[in-house]
N, C-alpha and C positions, 0 to 999 in steps of 0.2 A: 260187411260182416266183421266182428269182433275178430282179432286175432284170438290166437287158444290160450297165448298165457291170460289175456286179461278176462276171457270168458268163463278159465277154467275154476272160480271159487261158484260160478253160478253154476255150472254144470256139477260140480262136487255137491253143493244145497241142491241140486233137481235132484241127484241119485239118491240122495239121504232121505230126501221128503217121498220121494219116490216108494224108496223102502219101507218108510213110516207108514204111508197110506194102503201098500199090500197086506203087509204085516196086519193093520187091522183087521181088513176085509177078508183076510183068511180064517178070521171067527166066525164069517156073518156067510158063509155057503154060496158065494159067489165064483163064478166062470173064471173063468183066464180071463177071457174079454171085459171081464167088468172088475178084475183085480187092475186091471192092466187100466181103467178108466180113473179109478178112485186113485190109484199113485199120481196118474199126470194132473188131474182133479187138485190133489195135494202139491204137487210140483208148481205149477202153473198157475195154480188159482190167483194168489195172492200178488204177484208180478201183471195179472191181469187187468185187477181193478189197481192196482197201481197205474198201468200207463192209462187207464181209461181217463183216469183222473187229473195225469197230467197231458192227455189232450194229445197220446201217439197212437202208432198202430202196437199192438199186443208183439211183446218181444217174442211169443211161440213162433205167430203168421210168417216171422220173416228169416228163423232159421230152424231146419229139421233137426237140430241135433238133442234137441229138449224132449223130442218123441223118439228118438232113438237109445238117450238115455235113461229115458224109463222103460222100455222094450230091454234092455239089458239089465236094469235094476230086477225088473221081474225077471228076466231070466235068470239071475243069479238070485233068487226066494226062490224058484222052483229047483235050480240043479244044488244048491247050499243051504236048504232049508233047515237040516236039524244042527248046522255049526252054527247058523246064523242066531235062529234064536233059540241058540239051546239056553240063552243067560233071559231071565224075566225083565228084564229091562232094555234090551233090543229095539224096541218100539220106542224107547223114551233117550236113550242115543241117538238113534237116528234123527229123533223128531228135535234134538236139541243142537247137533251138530248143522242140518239145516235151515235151524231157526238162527243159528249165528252167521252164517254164512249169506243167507236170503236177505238177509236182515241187509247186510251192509253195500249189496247190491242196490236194491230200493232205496238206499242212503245215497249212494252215489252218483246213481243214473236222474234223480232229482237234483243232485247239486250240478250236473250237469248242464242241467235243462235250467240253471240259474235261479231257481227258487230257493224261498229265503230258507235258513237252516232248520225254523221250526216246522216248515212245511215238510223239508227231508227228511225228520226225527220221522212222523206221522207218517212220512211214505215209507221208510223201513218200516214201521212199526206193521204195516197194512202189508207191507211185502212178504213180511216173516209169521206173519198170525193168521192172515186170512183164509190161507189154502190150508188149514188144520182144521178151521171152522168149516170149510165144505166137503171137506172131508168126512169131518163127525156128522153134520148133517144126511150127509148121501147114504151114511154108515145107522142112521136115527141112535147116534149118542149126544148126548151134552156137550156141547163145545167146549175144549179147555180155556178157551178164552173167557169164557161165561162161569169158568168154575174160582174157587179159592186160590188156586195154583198162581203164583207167577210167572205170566206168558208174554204179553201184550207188555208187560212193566220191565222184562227184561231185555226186550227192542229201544224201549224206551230209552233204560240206561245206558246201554251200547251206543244211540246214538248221542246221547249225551256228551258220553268220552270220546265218539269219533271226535265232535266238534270242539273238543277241549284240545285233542292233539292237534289236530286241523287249526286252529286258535294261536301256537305255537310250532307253526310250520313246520312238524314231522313230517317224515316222510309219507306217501301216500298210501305206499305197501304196508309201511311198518303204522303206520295210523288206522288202515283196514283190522290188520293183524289182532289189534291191541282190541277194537272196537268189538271184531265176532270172538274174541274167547271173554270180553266181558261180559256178551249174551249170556253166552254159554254158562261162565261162573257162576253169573247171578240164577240163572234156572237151576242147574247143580245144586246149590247152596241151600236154594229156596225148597227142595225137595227133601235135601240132608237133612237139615233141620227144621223144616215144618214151620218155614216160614211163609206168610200168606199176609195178603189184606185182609179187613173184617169183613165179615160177614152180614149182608144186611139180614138184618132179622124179619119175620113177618109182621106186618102192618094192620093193625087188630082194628076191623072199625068201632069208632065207640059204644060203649052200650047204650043204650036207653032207658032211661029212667024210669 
């Protein structure tokens, strides 16, 4: 098992994503029991088909503390609910803090596993986006990865610059660092100013003559 300093940016992205995932489902008339499912759902998902893919057992199966810290992410929405989100964007903090965090996890534990760096860009990418999508799913919203927003393009970036620091042998700490608050930035940014990809348009079949 991980020591706790190097586990601890993963367990920080479980509580966040954690949070993000309650946060929703307290729109949608849901139990404790199934608040408490959609957070880990959100936590875990993304880290999940991540190791499927590269061929491990699932980083939850082999330690307790990822359902422990969503057991206290919820506990802290129910005993801090109206400081938590008294601000309208709470849900999109949280879902951005671990999106940069998850992110560089899934970057790492791939370059670990010695696959080559584009494969790690894609395993952040999958680490930090995918438990949002089964999230929105289990919740029957639109995925944000499926929407205009920049989600999935700001894992992208992140790992981009991990491997530029990584490229010029920074340090590992300080090369993580740099990598989750470029997530971070670029989602920020992309929100502030209304920055997005295009939009495909509908695809008109032709008329007939």
């Amino acid at each position: 098992m991980d020591n706790l300093f190097t586990i601890l940016p993963d367990l920080v992205g479980t509580f966040a994503f954690a949070i993000s995932g309650i946060k929703l489902a307290s729109g949608k008339q849901v139990d404790w029991l199934g608040a408490y499912i959609i957070g880990l759902a959100t936590a875990i998902g993304g880290g999940t088909i991540r190791d499927l893919f590269l061929g491990v057992t699932p980083f939850w199966m082999l330690d307790s503390r990822y359902f422990i810290t969503t057991g206290v992410a919820l506990l802290a929405t129910l005993l801090f609910k109206e400081k938590l989100f008294r601000w309208k964007n709470t849900l999109f903090l949280f879902d951005t803090i671990g999106l940069g965090l998850v992110t560089i996890v899934g970057i790492t534990k791939s370059l670990d596993a010695n696959f080559p760096f584009w494969v790690c860009i894609v395993m952040g990418a999958i680490t930090g986006s995918v438990g949002g999508v089964i999230r929105d799913i289990l919740l029957n919203e639109v995925p944000l990865l499926l929407q205009k927003d920049i989600y999935a393009l700001a894992c992208i970036a992140g790992g981009v610059v991990y491997f530029i620091c990584h490229y010029f042998n920074l340090s590992t700490g300080f090369t993580e660092l740099i990598a989750a608050a470029v997530v971070m930035i670029v989602r920020i940014l992309a929100i502030q100013f209304h920055i997005h990809l295009p939009v495909l348009k509908s695809i008109q079949p032709l008329s007939k003559k």
